[in-house]
C-alpha positions as CSV (number, residue, x, y, z in Angstrom):
1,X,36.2,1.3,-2.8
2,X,34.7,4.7,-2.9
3,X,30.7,3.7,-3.8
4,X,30.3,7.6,-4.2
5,X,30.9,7.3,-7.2
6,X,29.1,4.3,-8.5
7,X,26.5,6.1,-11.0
8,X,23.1,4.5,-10.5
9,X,20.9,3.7,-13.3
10,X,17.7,1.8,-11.6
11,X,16.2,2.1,-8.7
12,X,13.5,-0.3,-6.9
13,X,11.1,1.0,-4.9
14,X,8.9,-1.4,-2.9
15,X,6.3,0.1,-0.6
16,X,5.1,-2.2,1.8
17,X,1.5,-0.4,2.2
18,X,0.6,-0.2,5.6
19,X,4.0,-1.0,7.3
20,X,5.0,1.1,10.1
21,X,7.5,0.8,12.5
22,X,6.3,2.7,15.8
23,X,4.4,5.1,16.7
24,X,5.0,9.1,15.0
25,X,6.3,12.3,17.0
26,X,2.8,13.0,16.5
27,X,0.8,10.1,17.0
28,X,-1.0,11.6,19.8
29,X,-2.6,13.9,17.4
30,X,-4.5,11.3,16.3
31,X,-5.2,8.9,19.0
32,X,-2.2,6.6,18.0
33,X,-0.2,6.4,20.7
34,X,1.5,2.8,21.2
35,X,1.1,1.8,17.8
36,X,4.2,0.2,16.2
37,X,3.1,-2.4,13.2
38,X,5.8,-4.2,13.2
39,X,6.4,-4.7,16.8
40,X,2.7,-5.4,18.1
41,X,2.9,-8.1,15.2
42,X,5.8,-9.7,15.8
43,X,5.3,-9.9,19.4
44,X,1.4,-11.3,18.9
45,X,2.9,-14.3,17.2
46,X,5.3,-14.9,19.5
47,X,8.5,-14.5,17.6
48,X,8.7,-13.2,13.9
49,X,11.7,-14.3,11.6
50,X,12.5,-12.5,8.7
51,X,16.3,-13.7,7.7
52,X,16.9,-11.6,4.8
53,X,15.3,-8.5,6.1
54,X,17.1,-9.0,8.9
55,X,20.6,-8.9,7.5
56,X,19.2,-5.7,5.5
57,X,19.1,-4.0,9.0
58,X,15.4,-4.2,9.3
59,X,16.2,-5.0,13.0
60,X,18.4,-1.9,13.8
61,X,14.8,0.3,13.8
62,X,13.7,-0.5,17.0
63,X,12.7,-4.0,18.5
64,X,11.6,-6.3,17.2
65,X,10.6,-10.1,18.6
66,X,12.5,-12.4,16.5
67,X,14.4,-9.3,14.5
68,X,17.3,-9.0,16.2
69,X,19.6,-5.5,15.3
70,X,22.8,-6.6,13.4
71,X,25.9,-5.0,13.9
72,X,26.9,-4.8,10.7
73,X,23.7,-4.1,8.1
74,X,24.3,-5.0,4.4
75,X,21.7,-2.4,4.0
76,X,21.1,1.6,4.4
77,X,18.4,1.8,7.4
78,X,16.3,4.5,8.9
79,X,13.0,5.6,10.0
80,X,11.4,8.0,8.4
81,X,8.3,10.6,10.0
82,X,6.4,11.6,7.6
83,X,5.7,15.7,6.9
84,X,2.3,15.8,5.6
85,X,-0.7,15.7,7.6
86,X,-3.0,13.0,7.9
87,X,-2.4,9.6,7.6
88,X,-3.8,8.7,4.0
89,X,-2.4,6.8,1.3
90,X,-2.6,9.2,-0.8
91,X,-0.5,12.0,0.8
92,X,1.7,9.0,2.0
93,X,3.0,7.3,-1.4
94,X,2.9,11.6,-3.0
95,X,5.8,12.3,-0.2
96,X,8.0,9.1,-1.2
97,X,7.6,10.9,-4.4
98,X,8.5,14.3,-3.0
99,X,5.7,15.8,-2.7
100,X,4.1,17.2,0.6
101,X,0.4,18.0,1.6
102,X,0.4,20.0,4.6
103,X,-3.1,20.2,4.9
104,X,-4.7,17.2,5.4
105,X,-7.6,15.5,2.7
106,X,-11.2,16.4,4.2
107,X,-12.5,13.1,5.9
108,X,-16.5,12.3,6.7
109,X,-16.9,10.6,9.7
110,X,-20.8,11.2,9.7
111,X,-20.8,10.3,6.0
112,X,-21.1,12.5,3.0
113,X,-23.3,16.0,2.4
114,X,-26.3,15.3,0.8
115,X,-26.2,17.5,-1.6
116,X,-23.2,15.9,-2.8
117,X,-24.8,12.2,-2.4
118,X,-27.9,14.0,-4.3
119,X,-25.8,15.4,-7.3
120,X,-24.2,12.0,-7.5
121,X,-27.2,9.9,-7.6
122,X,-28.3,12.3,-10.3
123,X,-25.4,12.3,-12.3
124,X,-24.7,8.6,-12.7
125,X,-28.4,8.0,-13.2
126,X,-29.0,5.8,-10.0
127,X,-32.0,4.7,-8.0
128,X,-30.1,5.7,-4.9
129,X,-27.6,4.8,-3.0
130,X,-26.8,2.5,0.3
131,X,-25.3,3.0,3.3
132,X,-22.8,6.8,3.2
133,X,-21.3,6.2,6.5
134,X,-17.8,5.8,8.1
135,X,-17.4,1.6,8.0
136,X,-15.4,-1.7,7.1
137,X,-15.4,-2.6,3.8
138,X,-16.1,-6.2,4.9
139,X,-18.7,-5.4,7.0
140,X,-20.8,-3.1,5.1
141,X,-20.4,-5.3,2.1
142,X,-21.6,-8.1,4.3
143,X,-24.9,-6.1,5.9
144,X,-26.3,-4.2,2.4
145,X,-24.7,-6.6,-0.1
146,X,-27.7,-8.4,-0.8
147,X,-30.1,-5.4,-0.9
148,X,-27.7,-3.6,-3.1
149,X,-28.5,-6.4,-5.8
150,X,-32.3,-6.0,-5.2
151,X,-32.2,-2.6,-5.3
152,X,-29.4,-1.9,-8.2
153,X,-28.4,0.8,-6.1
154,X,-24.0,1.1,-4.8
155,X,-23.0,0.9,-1.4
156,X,-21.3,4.1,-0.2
157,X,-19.0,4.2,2.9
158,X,-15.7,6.1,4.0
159,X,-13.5,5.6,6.3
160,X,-10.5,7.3,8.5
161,X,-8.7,8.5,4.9
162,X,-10.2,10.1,2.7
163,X,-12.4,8.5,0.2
164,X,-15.9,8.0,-1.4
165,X,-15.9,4.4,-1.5
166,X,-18.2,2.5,-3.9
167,X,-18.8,-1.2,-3.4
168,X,-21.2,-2.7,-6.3
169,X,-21.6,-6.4,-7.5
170,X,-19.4,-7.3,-10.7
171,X,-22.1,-9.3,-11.9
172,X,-25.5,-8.0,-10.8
173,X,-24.2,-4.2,-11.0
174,X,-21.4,-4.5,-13.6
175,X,-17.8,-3.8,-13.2
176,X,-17.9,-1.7,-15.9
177,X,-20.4,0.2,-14.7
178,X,-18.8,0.8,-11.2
179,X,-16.0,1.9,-12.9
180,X,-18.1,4.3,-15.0
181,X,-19.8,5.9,-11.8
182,X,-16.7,5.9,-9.9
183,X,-15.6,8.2,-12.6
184,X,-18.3,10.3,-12.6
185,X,-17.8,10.8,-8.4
186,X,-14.3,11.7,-9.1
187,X,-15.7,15.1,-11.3
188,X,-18.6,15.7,-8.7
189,X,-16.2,15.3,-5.7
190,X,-13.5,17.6,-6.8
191,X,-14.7,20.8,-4.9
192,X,-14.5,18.8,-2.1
193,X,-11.2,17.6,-2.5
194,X,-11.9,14.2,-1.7
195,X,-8.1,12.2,-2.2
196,X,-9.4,8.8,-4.0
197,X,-12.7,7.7,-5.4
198,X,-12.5,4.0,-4.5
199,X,-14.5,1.1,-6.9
200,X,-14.7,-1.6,-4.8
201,X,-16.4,-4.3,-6.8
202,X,-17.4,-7.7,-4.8
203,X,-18.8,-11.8,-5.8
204,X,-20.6,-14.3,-4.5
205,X,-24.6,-15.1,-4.1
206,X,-25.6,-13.6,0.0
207,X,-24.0,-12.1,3.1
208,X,-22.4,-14.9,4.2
209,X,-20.6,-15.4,0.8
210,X,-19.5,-12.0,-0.3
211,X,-16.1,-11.2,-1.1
212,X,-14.4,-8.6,-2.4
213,X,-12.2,-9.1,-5.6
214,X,-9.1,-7.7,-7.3
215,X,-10.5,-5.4,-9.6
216,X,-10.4,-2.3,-7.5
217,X,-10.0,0.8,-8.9
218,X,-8.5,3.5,-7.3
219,X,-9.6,7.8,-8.8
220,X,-6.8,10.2,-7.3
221,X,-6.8,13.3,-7.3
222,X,-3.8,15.1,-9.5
223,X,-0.4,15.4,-7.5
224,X,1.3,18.3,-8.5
225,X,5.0,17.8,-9.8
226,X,6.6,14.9,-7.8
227,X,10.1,13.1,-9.0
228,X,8.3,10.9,-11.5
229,X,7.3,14.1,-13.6
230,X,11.0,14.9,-13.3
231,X,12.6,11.5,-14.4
232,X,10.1,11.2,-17.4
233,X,11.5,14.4,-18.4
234,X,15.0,13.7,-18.2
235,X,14.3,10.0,-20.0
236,X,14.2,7.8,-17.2
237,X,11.4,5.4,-17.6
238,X,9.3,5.0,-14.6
239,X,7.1,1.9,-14.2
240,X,4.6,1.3,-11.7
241,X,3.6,-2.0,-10.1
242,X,0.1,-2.3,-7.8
243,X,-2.4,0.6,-7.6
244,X,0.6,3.2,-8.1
245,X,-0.6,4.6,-11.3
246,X,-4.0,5.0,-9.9
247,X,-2.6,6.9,-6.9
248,X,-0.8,9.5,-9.3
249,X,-3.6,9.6,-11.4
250,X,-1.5,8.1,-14.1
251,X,0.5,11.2,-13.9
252,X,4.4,10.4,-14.7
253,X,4.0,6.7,-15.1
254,X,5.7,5.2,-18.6
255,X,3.7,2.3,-18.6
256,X,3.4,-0.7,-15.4
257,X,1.0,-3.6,-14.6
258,X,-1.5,-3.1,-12.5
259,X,-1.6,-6.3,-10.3
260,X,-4.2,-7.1,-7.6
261,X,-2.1,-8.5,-4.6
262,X,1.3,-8.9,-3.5
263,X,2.7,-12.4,-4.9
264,X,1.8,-10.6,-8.4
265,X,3.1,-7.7,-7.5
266,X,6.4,-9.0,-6.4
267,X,6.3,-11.0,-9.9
268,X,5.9,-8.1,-12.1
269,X,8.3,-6.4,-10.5
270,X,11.1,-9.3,-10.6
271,X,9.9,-9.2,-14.8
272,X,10.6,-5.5,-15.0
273,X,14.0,-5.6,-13.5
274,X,15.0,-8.8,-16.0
275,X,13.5,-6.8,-18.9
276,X,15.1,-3.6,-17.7
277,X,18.8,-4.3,-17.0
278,X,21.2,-1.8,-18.2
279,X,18.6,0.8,-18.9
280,X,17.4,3.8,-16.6
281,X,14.6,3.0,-14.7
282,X,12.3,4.2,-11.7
283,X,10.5,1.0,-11.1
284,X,7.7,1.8,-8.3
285,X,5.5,-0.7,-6.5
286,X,2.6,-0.8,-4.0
287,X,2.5,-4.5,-2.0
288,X,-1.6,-3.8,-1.0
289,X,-2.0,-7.0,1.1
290,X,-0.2,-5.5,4.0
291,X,-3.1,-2.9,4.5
292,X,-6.0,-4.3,2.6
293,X,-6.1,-7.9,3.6
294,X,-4.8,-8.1,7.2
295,X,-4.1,-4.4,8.8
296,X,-7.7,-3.0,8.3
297,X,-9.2,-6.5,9.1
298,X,-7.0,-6.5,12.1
299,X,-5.3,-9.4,10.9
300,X,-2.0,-9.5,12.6
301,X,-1.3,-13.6,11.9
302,X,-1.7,-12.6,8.3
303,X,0.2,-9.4,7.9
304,X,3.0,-11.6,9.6
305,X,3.0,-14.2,7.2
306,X,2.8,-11.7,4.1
307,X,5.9,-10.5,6.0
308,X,7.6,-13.7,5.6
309,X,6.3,-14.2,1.8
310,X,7.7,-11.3,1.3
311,X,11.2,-12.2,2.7
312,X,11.4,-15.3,0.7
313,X,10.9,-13.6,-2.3
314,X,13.7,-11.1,-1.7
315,X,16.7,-13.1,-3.0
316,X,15.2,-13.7,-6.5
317,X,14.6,-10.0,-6.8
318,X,18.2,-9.3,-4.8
319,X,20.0,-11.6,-7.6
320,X,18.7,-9.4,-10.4
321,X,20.8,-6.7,-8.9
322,X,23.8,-5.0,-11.0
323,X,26.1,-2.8,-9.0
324,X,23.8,0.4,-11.1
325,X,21.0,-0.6,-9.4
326,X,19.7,0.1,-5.7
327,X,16.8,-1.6,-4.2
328,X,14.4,0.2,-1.4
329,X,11.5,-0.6,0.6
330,X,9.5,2.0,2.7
331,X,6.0,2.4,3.4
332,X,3.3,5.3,3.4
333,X,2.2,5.3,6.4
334,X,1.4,2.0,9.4
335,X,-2.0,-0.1,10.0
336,X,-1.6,-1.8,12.9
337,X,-3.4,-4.9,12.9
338,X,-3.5,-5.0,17.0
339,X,-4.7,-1.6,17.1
340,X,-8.5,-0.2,17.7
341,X,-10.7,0.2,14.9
342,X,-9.7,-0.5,11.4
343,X,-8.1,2.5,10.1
344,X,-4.3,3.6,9.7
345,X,-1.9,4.5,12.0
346,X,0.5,7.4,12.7
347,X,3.7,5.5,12.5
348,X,7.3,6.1,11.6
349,X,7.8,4.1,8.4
350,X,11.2,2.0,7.2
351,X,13.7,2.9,5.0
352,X,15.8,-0.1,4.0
353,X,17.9,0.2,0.8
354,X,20.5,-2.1,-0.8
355,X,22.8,-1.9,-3.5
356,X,25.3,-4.3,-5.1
357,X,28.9,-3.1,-4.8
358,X,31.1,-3.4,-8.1
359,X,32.6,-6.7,-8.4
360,X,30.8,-8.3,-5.5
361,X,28.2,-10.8,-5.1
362,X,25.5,-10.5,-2.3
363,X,25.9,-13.0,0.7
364,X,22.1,-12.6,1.1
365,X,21.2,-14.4,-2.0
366,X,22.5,-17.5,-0.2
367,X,20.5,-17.1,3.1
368,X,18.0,-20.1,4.4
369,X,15.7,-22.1,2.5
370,X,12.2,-21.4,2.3
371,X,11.3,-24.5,4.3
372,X,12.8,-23.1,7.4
373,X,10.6,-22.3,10.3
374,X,10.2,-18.2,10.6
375,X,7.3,-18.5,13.2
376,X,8.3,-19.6,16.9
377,X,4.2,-20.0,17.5
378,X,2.0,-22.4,16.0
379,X,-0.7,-20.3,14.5
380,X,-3.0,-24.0,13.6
C-alpha cells in the first residue's frame, strides 16, 4: 500500500513540555552535559514501563530502563536538536511551529534593572514589589508569601528562561488584578524583549500552606509568521490545548481550551478530535505537568508517573484515529528532574508520530490494562 499518498486532514500534536531525551550537541554550552530526561528518570525508579509508547518506538531513541527498542516501530521516531538558542519555552514550542530564534531571549540572573522594576511599580500603581531575583517558584512563594499579603505588594522572580514572573495571592491580591499588572509588564518589558510575562497566582493562609493554582497566565511576546498563521490562511482550523495560545500570543489559534494540567489537557484534546472528525484540523497541545510539577521541583518519581498517565491515556486518543489523521508527540526542550538546579535542560527532544493506515485497525489500542504494574520499584 503506498501511504504516500494517503492525503491527511488532522494532525495531533502533543508536546510533552519538559521531555528530553539526552543531552544536545551543545549541551556543554550551557552546563548540561549528562542530562537525558528520560533516561536519568527511568533509571531513578528502577525500571520505567511505558507499553504503548513503547510499541510507538519511543525505545528506539536511545536507552532507556524498562523501554526496550523494538524492531519493528508502529510509529515514525527521531530525535530532534533544536536550532534556536537558549533553552526557553518560548523559542522551543515557536520552532515546532517553524519558527527559529537564533538569538537567544535576554535572561536576569541578578534580577531585573531597576529602572525597569521602578517604571513597573509606577505603572501598575503598586506599593512595591518583593523579591526580583533568579529563584523557585515554590520557594519564593513559600519565604515572601505571607509578607506579600501584608504588604499588597507582588512577588517578582525569574529564572534560567526568560521571564518576569509575578506571583500574588488570588484572594488577598486578586486574580484579576495579577492578570491586569501582568499585562501592564508585558508593555513595559517589551524594549527588553523579555519572552513571557508569567502570572503566577497562589492559595492558602501562611508559608507552610501556600500553593500555587491553575490559573497561570502566560504574556508572549508576538512570534512572527509560524505554520499556524499559514493553516488559518489556507482554512485549516487550528485549536490549541494548555497554555499554547498564551505562548503565541493568541496569534493563529481558531479557538482551544485553556486547561491547567495534563489529565485536562489530554481530555480536551480526546473532545476536539471526536468533535473534529472528517474536518481539517491542527490540533496543538502543551501537557505542563511534565515541567511545572516535577522537572523544576526535581521530581523525577512524579514526572515518571505523569509518564505512565500519559501512556494509559494513549489508546482512547489512538482509537479516535481515521487513516486522515496523524498523531505526534515532541517536546520543546528537556527538564531533567535529576539534574542540578531547577531550570531546563539542553536536550534532544522526541519525535514519535503515528498514523492509521487505510483499512486497518491499530494493534495498540488492545495493549495491557491499566491495572498492570509499569514501575519495577516500589516508590511507598
Amino acid at each position: 500500500m503506498d501511504v504516500t499518498k494517503t492525503s491527511m486532514k488532522r494532525f495531533i500534536c502533543l508536546v510533552a513540555d519538559g521531555f528530553g531525551v539526552g543531552e544536545a550537541p551543545d549541551a556543554s554550552k550551557y552546563g548540561d552535559q549528562g542530562a537525558n530526561t528520560l533516561g536519568n528518570i527511568a533509571r531513578h525508579v528502577g525500571r520505567l514501563r511505558l507499553p504503548q509508547l513503547e510499541r510507538l518506538g519511543l525505545g528506539c531513541l536511545g536507552k532507556f530502563s524498562g523501554i526496550p527498542a523494538t524492531s519493528n516501530p508502529l510509529g515514525v521516531v527521531s530525535r530532534l536538536a533544536e536550532k534556536s538558542a537558549g533553552k526557553d519555552t518560548t523559542s522551543g514550542h515557536w520552532e515546532i511551529a517553524g519558527l527559529v530564534t537564533p538569538v537567544p531571549f535576554p535572561v536576569f540572573e541578578k534580577g531585573f534593572p531597576e529602572n525597569l522594576v521602578r517604571e513597573f511599580i509606577q505603572a501598575a500603581k503598586l506599593p512595591g514589589v518583593l523579591g526580583n531575583y533568579h529563584a523557585s517558584g515554590t520557594e519564593i512563594i513559600k519565604k515572601l508569601g505571607e509578607e506579600h499579603i501584608q504588604t499588597g505588594k507582588p512577588i517578582l522572580y525569574t529564572s534560567a528562561d526568560s521571564v518576569f514572573q509575578l506571583a500574588a495571592h488570588e484572594r488577598a491580591f486578586g486574580l484579576e488584578r495579577l492578570y491586569q499588572i501582568s499585562e501592564i509588564a508585558r508593555k513595559i518589558t517589551l524594549p527588553f524583549q523579555i519572552g513571557r510575562v508569567i502570572a503566577r497566582p497562589f492559595l492558602g493562609e501562611n508559608a507552610a500552606s501556600f500553593y500555587r493554582t491553575e490559573n497561570r497566565r502566560d504574556y508572549s511576546l508576538t512570534p512572527g509568521t509560524t505554520c499556524l498563521d499559514v493553516l488559518n490562511r489556507g482554512g485549516v482550523d487550528v485549536i490549541s490545548v494548555g497554555k499554547i495560545d498564551d505562548i503565541f500570543a493568541h496569534r493563529g489559534i481558531s479557538y482551544g481550551n485553556h486547561t491547567g494540567n495534563n489529565k485536562d489537557s489530554l481530555k480536551a484534546t480526546l473532545d476536539f478530535i471526536k468533535k473534529t472528525k472528517g474536518q481539517k484540523a491542527f490540533i496543538f497541545v502543551n501537557l505542563v505537568d511534565f515541567d511545572m510539577l516535577y522537572g523544576h521541583r526535581r521530581d523525577p518519581v512524579g514526572y515518571a508517573r505523569a509518564l505512565v498517565a500519559l501512556d494509559e491515556f494513549l489508546p482512547k486518543l489512538l482509537q479516535e484515529l481515521t487513516p486522515e489523521d496523524c498523531l505526534m508527540l515532541t517536546s520543546d526542550h528537556g527538564c531533567d528532574p535529576t539534574f542540578t538546579g531547577s531550570d531546563h535542560t539542553r536536550e534532544f527532544v522526541p519525535l514519535v508520530a503515528y498514523s492509521v493506515l487505510p483499512g486497518a485497525i491499530s494493534p495498540i489500542v488492545n495493549l495491557s490494562p491499566i491495572s498492570e504494574l509499569r514501575f519495577w520499584t516500589d516508590f511507598n
